[in-house]
C-alpha positions in Angstrom: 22.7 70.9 -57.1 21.9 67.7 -58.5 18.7 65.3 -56.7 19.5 61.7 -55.6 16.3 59.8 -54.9 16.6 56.5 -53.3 13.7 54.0 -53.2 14.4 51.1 -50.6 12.2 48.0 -50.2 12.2 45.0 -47.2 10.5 42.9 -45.6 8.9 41.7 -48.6 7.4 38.0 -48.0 4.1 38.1 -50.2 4.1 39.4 -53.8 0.2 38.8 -54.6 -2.0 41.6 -54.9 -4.4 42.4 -52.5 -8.2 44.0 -52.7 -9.1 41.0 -55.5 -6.1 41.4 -57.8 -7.1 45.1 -58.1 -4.0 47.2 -55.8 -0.5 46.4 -54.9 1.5 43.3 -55.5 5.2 42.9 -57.2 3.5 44.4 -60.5 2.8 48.0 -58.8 6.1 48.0 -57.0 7.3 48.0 -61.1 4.8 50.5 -62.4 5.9 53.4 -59.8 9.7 52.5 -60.2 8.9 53.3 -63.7 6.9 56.4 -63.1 9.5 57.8 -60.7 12.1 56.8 -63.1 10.5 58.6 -65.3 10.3 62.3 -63.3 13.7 62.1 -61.6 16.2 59.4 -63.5 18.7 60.1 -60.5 17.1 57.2 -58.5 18.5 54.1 -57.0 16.1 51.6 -55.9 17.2 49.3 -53.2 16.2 45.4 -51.5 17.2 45.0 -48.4 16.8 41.7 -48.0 14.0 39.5 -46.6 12.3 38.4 -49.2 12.3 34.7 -48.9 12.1 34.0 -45.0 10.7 34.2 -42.3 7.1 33.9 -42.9 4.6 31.3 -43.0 3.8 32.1 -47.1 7.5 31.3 -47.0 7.6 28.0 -45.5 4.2 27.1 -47.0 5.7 27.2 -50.4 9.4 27.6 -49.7 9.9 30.5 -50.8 8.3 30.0 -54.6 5.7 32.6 -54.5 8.4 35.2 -54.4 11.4 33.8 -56.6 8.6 33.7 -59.3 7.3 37.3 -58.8 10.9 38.5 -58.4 11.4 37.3 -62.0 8.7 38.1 -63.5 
């Protein structure tokens, strides 16, 4: 029997990290897709949308802070 993981992500309006730059943020959501890559290469990671709007970060700066995290 071989594993499928799959790894989904929403919902995601804010791509800073949080506890003064030290946790979380666009840039761990890449570390552990590598790690888990990594153990179990049968994974499919997923974005389900939701990225851009509706939030106030997302009207604030219309939708910039995530385009640029998302291509980073």
């Amino acid at each position: 029997i071989k594993k499928l993981t799959i790894l989904m992500l929403n919902d995601v309006y804010q791509g800073k990290p949080v506890d003064h730059d030290s946790a979380g943020g666009l840039a761990r959501v890449a570390t552990l897709k590598k790690q888990i890559l990594a153990k179990q290469p049968s994974t499919i990671f997923l974005f389900a949308g939701d990225t851009i709007s509706p939030s106030v970060a997302s009207r604030t700066f219309r939708g910039k802070q995530m385009i640029e995290g998302w291509n980073a």
